[in-house]
DRENVEX-853302 format. One line per field, with one value per residue: x, y, z of N, C-alpha, C in turn; residue number from 1. Coordinates in Angstrom, 3 decimals, padded with zeros to 6 digits. Layout:
// DRENVEX-853302
neast <- c(X	...)
nnorth <- c(Y	...)
nup <- c(Z	...)
caeast <- c(X	...)
canorth <- c(Y	...)
caup <- c(Z	...)
ceast <- c(X	...)
cnorth <- c(Y	...)
cup <- c(Z	...)
n <- c(NUM	...)
END
This chain:
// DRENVEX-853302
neast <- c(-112.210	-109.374	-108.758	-108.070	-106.029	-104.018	-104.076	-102.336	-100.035	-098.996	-098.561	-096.622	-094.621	-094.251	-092.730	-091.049	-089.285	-089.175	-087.399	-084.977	-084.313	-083.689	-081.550	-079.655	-079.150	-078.060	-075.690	-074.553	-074.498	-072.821	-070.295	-069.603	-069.490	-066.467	-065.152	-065.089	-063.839	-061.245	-060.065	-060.263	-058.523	-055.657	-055.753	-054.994	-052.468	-050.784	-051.004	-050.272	-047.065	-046.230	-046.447	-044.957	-042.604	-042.387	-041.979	-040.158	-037.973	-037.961	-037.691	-034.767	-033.599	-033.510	-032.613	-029.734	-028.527	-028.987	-026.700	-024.552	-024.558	-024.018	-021.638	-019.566	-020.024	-018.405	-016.153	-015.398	-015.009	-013.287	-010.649	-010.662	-010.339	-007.634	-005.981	-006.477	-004.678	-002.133	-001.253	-001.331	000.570	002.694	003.384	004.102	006.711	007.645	007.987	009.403	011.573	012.709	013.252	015.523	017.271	017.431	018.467	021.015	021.805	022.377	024.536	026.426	027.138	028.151	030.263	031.572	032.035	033.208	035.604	036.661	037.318	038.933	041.050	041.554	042.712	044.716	046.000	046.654	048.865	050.004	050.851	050.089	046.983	046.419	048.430	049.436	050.324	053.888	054.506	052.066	049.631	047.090	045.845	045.852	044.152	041.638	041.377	040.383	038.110	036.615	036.213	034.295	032.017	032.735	032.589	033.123	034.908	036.648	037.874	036.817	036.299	034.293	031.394	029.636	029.266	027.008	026.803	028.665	029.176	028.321	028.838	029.484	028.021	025.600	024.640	023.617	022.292	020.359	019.409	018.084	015.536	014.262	013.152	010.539	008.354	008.938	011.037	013.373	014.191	016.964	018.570	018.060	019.816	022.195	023.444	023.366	025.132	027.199	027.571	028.521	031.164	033.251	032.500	031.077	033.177	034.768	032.554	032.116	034.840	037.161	040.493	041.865	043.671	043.919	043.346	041.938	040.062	038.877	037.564	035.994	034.158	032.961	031.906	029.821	028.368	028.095	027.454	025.021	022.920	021.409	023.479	025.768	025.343	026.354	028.474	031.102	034.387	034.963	032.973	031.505	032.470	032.626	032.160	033.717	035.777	036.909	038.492	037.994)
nnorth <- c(008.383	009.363	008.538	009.753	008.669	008.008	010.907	011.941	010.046	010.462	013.764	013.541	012.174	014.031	016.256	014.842	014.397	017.072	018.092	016.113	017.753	020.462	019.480	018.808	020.660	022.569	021.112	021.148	023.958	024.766	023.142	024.424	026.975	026.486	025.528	028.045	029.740	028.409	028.974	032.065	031.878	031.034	032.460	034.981	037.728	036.203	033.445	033.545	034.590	032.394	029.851	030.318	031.031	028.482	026.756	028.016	027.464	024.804	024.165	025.422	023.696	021.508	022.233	023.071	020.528	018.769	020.334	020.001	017.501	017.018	018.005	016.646	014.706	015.476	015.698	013.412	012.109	013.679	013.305	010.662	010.725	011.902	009.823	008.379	009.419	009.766	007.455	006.348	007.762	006.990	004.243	005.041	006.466	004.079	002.170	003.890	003.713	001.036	000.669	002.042	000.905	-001.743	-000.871	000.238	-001.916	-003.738	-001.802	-002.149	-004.901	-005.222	-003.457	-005.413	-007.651	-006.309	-005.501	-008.540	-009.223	-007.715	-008.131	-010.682	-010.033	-008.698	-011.074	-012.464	-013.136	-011.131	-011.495	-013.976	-015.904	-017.428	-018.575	-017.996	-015.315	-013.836	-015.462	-016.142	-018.533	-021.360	-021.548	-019.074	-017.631	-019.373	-018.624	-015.922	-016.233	-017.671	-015.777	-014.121	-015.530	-014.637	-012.251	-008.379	-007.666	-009.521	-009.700	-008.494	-006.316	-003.293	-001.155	000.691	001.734	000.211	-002.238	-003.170	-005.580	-007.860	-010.578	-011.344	-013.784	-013.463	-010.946	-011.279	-013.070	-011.203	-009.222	-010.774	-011.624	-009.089	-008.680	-009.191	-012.197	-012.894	-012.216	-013.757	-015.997	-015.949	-015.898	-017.509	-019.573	-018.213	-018.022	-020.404	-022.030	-020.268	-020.659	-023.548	-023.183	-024.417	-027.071	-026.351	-025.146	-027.423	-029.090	-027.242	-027.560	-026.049	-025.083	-023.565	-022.617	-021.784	-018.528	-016.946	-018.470	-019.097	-016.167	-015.897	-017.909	-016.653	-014.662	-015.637	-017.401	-016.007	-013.323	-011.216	-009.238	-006.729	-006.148	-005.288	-003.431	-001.140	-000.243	-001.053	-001.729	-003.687	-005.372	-005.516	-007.624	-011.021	-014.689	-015.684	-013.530	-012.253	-009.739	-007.005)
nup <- c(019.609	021.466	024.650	027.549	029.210	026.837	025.777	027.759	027.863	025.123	025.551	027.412	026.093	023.974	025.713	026.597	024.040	023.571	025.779	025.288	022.679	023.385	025.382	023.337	021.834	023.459	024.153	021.834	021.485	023.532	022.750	020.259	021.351	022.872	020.496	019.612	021.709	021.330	018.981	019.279	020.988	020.108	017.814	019.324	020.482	022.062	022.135	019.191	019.376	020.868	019.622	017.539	018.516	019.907	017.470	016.145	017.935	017.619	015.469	014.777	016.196	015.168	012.505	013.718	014.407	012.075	010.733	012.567	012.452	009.360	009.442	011.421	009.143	007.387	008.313	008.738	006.231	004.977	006.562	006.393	003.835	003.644	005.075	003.259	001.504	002.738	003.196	000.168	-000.331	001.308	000.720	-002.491	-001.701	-000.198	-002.536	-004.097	-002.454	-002.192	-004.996	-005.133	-003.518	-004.400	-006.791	-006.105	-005.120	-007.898	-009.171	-006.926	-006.990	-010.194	-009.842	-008.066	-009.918	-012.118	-010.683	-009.484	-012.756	-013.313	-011.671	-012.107	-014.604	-013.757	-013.142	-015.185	-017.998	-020.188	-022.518	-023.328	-024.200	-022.472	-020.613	-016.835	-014.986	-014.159	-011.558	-010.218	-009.251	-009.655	-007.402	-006.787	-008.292	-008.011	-005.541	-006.080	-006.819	-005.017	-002.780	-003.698	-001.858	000.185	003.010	002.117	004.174	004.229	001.973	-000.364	-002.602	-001.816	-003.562	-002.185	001.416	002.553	002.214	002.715	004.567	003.392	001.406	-001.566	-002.998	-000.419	-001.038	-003.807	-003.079	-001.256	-002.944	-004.496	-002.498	-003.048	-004.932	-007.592	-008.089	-010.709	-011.530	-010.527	-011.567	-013.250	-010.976	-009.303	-010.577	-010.609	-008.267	-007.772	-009.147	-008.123	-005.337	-006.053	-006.810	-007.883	-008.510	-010.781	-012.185	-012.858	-014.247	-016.628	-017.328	-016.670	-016.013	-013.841	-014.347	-016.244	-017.145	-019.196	-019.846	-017.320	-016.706	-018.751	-018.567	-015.866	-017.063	-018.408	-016.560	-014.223	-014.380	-014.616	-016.840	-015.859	-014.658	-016.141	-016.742	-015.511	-016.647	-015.652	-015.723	-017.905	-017.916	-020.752	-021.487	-022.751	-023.066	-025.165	-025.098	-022.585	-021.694	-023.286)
caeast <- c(-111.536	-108.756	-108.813	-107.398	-104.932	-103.737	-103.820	-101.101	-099.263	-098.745	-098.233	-095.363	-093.717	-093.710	-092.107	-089.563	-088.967	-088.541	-086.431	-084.202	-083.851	-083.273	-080.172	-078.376	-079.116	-077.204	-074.265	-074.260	-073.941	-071.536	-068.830	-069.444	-068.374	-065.515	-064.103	-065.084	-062.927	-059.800	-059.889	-059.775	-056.892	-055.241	-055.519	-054.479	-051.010	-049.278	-050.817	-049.231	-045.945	-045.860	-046.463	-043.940	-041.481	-042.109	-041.566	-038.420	-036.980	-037.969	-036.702	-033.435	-032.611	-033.467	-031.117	-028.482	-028.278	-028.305	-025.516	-023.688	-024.432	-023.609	-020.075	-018.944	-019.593	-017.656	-015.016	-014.617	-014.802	-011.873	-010.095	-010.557	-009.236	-006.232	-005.702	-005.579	-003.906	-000.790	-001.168	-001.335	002.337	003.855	003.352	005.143	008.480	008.325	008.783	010.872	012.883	013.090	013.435	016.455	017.978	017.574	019.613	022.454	022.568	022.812	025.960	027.391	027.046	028.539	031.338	032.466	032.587	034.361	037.370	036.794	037.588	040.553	042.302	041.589	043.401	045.749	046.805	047.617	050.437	049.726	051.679	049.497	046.195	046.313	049.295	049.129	051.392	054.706	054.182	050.541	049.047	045.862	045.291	045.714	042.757	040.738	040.876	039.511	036.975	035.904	035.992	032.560	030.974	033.052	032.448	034.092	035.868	037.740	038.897	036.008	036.397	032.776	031.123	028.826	029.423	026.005	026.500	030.473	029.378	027.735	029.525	028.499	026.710	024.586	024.213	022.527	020.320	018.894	018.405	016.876	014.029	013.741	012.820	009.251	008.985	008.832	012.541	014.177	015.044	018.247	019.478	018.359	021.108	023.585	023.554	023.786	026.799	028.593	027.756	029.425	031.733	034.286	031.967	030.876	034.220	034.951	031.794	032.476	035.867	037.889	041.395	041.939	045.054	043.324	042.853	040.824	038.554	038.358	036.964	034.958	033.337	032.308	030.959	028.674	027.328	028.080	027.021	023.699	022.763	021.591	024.996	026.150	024.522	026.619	029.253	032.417	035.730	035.099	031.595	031.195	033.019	031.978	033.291	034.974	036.288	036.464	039.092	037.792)
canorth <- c(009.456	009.301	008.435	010.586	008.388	008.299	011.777	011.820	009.440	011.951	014.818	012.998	011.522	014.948	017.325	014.207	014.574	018.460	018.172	016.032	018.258	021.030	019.149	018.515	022.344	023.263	020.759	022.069	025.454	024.137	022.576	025.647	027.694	025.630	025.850	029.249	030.223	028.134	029.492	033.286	031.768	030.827	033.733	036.195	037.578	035.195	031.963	033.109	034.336	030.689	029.242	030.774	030.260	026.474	026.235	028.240	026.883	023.456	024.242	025.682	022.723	020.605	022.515	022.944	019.261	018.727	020.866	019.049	015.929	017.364	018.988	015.566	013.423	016.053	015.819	012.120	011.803	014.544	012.541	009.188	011.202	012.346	008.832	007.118	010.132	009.347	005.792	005.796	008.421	006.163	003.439	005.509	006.356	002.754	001.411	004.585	003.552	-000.700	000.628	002.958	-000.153	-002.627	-000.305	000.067	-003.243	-003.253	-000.978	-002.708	-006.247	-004.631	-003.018	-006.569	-008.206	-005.636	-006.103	-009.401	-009.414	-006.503	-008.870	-011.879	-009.750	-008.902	-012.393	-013.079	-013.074	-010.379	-012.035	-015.254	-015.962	-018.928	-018.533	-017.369	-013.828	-014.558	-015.573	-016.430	-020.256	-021.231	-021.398	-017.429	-017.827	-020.004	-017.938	-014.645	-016.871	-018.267	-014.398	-013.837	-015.940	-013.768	-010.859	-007.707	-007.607	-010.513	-008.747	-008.561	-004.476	-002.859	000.503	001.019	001.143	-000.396	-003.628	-003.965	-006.683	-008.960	-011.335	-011.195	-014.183	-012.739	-009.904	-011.258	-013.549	-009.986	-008.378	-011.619	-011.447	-007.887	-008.378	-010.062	-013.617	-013.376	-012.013	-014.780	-017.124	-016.355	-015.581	-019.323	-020.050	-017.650	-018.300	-022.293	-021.592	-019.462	-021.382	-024.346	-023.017	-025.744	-028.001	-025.330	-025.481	-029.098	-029.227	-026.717	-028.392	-024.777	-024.977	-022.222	-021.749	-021.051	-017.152	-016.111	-018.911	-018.822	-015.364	-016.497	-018.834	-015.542	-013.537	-016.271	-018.205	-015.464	-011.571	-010.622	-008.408	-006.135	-005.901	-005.193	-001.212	-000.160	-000.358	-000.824	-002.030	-005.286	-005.873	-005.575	-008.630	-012.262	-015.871	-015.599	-012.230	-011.231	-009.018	-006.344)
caup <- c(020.337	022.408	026.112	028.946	028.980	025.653	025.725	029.210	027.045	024.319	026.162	027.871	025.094	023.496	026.596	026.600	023.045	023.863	026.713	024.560	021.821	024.139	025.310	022.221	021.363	024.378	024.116	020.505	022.131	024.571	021.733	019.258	022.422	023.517	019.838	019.048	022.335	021.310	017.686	019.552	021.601	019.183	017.060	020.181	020.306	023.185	021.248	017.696	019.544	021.713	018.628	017.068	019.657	019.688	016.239	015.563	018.108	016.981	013.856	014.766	017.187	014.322	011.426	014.279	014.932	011.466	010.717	013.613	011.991	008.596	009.695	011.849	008.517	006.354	009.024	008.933	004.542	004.990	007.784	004.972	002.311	004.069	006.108	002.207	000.644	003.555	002.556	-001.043	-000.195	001.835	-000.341	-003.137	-000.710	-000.332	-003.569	-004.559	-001.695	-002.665	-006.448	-004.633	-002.983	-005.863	-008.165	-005.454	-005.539	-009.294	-008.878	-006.084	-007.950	-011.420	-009.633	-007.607	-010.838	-012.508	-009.923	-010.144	-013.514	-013.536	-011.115	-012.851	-015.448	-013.275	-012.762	-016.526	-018.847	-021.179	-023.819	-023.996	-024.052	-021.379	-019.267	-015.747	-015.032	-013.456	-009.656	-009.580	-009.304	-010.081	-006.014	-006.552	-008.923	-007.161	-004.100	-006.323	-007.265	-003.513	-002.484	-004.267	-001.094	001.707	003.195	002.233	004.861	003.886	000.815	-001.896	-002.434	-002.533	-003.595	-001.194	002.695	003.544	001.767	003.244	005.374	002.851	000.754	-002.850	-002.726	000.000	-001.911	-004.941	-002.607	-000.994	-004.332	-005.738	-002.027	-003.170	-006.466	-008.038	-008.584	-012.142	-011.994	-009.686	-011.740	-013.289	-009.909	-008.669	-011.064	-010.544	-006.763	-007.378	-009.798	-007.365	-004.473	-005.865	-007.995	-007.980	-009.249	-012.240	-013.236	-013.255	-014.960	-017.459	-017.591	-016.923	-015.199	-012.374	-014.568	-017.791	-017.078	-019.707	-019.930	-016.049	-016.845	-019.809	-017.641	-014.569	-017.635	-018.985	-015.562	-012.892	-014.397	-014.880	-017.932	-015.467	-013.491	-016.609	-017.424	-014.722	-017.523	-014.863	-016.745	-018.844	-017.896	-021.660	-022.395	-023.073	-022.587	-026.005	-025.694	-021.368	-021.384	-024.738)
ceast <- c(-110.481	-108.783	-107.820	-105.971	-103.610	-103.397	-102.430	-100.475	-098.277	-097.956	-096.655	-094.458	-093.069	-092.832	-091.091	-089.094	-088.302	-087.404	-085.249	-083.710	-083.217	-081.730	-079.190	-078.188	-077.896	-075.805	-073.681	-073.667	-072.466	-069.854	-068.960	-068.802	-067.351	-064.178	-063.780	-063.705	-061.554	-059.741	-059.175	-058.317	-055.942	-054.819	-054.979	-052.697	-050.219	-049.586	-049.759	-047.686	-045.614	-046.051	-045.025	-042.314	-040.857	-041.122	-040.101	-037.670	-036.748	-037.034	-035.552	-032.902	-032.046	-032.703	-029.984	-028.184	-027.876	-026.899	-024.630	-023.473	-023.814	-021.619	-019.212	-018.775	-018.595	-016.139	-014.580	-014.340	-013.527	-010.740	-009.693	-009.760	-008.132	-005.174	-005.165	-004.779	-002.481	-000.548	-000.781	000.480	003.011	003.717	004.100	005.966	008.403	009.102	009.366	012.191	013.446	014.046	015.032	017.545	018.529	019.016	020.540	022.640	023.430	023.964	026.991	027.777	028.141	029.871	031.901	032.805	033.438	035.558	037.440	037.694	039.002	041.599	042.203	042.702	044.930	046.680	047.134	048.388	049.636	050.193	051.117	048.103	045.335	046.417	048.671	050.234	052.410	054.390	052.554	050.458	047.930	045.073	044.573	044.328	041.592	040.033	040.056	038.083	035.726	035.388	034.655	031.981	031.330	032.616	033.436	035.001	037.086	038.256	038.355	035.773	034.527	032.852	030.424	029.297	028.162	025.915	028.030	030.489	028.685	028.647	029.149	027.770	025.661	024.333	023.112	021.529	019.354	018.733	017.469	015.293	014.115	013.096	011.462	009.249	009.104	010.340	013.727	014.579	016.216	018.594	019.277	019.814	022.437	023.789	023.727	025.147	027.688	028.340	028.683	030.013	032.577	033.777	031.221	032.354	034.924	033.692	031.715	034.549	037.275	038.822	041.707	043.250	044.986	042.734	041.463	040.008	038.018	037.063	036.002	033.851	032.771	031.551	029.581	027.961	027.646	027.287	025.470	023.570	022.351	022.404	026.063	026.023	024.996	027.816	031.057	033.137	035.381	033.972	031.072	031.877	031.682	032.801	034.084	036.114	036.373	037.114	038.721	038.640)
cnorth <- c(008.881	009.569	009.357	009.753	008.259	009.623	012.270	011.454	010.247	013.061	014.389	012.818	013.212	015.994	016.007	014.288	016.093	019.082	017.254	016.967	019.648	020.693	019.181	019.968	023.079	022.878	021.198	023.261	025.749	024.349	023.907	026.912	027.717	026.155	027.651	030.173	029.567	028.988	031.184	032.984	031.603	031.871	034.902	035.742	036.822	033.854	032.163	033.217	032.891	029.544	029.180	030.142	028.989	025.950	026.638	027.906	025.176	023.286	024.896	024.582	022.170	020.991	022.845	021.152	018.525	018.796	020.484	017.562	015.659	017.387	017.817	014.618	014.143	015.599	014.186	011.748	012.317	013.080	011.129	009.551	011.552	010.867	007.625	007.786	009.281	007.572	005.538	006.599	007.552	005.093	003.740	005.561	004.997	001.734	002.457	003.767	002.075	-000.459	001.152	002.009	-001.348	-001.922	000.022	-000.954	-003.809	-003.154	-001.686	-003.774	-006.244	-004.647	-004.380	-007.053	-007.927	-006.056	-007.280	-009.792	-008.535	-007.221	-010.109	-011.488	-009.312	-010.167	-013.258	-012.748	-012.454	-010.821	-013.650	-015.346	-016.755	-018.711	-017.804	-016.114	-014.745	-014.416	-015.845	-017.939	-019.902	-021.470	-019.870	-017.274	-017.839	-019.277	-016.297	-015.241	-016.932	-016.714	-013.970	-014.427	-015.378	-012.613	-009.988	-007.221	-008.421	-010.629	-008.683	-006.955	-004.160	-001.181	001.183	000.508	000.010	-001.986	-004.239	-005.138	-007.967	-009.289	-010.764	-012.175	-014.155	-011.821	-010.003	-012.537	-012.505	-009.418	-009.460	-011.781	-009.896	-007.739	-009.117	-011.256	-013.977	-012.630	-012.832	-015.745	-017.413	-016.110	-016.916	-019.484	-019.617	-018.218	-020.260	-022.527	-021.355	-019.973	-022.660	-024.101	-023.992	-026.565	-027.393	-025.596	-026.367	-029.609	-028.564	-027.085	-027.310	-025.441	-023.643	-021.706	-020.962	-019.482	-016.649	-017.081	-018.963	-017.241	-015.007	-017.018	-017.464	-015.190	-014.606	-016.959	-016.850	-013.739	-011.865	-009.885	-006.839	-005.586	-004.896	-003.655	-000.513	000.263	-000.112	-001.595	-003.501	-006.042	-006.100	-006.480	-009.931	-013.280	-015.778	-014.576	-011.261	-010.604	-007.803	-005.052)
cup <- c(021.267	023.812	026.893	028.722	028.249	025.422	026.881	028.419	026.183	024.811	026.915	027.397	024.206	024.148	026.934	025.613	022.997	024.925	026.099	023.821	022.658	025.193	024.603	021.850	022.281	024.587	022.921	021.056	022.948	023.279	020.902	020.618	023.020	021.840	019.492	020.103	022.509	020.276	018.094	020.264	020.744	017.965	018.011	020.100	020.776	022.231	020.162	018.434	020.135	021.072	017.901	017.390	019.717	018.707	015.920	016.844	018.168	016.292	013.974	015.337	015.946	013.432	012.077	014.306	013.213	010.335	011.278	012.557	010.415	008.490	009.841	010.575	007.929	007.026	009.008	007.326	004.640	005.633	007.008	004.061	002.703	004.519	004.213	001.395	001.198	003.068	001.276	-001.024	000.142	001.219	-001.390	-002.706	-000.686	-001.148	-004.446	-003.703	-001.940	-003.842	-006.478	-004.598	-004.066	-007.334	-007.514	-005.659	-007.045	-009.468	-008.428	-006.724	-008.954	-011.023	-009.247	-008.746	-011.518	-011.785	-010.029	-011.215	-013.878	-012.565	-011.743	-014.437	-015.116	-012.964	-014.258	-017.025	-019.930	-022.387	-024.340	-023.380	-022.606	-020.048	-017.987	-015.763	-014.100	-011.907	-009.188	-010.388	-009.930	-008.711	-006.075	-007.492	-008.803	-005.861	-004.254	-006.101	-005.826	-002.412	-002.469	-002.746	000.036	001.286	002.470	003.117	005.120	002.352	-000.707	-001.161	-002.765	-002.591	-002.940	000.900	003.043	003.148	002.198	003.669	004.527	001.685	-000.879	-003.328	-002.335	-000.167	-002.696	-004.363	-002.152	-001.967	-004.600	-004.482	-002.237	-004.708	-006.682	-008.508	-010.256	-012.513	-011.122	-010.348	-012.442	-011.910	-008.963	-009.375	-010.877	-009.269	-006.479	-007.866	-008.886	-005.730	-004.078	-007.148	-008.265	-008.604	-010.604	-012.583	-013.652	-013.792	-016.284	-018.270	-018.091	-016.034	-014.884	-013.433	-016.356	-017.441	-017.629	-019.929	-018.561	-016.392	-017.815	-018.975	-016.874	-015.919	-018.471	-018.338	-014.282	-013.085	-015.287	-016.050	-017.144	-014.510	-014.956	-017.291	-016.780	-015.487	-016.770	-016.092	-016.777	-018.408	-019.441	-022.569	-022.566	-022.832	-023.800	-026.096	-024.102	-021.354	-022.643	-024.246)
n <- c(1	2	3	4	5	6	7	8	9	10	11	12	13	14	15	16	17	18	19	20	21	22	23	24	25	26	27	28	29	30	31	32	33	34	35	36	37	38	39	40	41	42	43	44	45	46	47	48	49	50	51	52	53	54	55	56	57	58	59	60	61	62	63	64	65	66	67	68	69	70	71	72	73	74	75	76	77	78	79	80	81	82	83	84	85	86	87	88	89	90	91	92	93	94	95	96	97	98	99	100	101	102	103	104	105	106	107	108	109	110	111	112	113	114	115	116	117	118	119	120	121	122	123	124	125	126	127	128	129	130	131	132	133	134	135	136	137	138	139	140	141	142	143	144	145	146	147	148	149	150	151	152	153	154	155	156	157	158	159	160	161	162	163	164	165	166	167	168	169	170	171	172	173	174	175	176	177	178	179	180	181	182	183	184	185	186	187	188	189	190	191	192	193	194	195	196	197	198	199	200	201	202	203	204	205	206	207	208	209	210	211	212	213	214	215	216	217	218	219	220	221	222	223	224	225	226	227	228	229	230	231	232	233	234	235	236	237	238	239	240	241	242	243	244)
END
C-alpha cells in the first residue's frame, strides 16, 4: 500500500499537472482571441478602406513614377534620334557642299586653260604650223606660261570670283587637299610640271617659240581629263593636234 506520503506526493504532482494544463488552455484562449479580433479588424469597413487606400495609392505612386521614368527615357531615344538625324544632315550639306566646290574648281581650272590655250593661239601665225604671229617673242610665250603660278590679279582671267585671288597653281593644290588620296596623284605631277615649268620644257626639249608644240606640251603634262568635261574652246585637243 501506499504511504501517506506517497499519497501527498501524488496528489501534488497531479493539481500541478492541472494547473499547468489549465494555463496553456487559457493562453490558447488568449492567442485564438487576439487573432480572432484582428481577423474582425481586418474584415471591418475602415481596415478594408485603409487597406485599400494604402494600396492604390502605393500602386499609383508606383505606375506614376514609372510613367515618369518611362516618358524621360522616350524623351531622351527621341532627343538621340533627332541629335544623329541633324548629324547624319549635316554631314550630307557637307559633302554636297565639298562635292559643290570641287566641281567649281573643275570649271574654273578648264576655263584657265582654255584661255591659256586661245592666247597661246593667239600668239601664232595662222599660216604655219611653228612660227610665232607677227610681234610676239617667245618671252611673250613664256610669260603666258609663268601666269599659271600668279594670281589673277596679275592677269590669269578666271570664272569664278571666289577663286580670283589664287594663282592656278594654288588652285589645283586646293582641289588636290580637297580631294581623296586615291585621286592625288596626277596632280603631284601636274603641280611639279607647272611649278617648274622651264625645266619641263628644256626637258621635253620645246622652244617658247614653237607655238603649237608649246601647246602640245600644256595639253599633255598640264590638263587634267577632268578639266577637260567642262568642254571650254580647245580643251578637246592633244599634243599632236592642240588647236582642233
Amino acid at each position: 500500500m501506499l504511504s501517506d506520503d506517497d499519497v501527498a506526493r501524488i496528489q501534488q504532482e497531479e493539481r500541478l499537472r492541472s494547473d499547468i494544463r489549465e494555463q496553456f488552455r487559457a493562453e490558447a484562449e488568449k492567442k485564438k482571441s487576439t487573432g480572432l479580433r484582428a481577423w474582425e479588424w481586418l474584415n471591418s469597413t475602415f481596415a478594408i478602406w485603409l487597406l485599400s487606400a494604402v494600396c492604390v495609392t502605393g500602386l499609383g505612386s508606383c505606375y506614376s513614377q514609372k510613367q515618369a521614368e518611362h516618358t524621360e527615357a522616350q524623351k531622351k531615344r527621341d532627343q538621340q534620334t533627332a541629335d544623329l538625324a541633324k548629324k547624319d544632315e549635316d554631314s550630307r550639306a557637307e559633302i554636297r557642299k565639298k562635292n559643290e566646290l570641287i566641281e567649281r574648281m573643275d570649271l574654273e581650272l578648264g576655263f584657265r586653260f582654255s584661255q591659256l590655250l586661245l592666247r597661246l593661239y593667239d600668239h601664232s601665225d595662222k599660216t604655219a604650223e611653228v612660227r610665232l604671229g607677227h610681234g610676239k617673242s617667245g618671252e611673250d610665250v613664256h610669260a603666258l606660261l609663268v601666269a599659271l603660278r600668279e594670281s589673277s590679279a596679275k592677269g590669269a582671267t578666271g570664272l569664278f570670283p571666289e577663286f580670283s585671288n589664287l594663282s592656278t597653281l594654288a588652285l589645283i593644290s586646293e582641289q588636290r587637299r580637297n580631294l581623296p588620296e586615291t585621286e592625288r596623284k596626277e596632280f603631284d605631277r601636274v603641280l611639279a610640271d607647272l611649278s617648274g615649268i622651264d625645266v619641263l620644257f628644256e626637258v621635253e626639249k620645246v622652244k617658247f617659240i614653237e607655238v603649237n608644240a608649246v601647246a602640245g606640251l600644256v595639253h599633255e603634262k598640264l590638263i587634267l581629263n577632268r578639266w577637260r568635261a567642262s568642254s571650254f574652246y580647245f580643251l578637246d585637243g592633244s599634243r599632236k593636234a592642240p588647236f582642233p
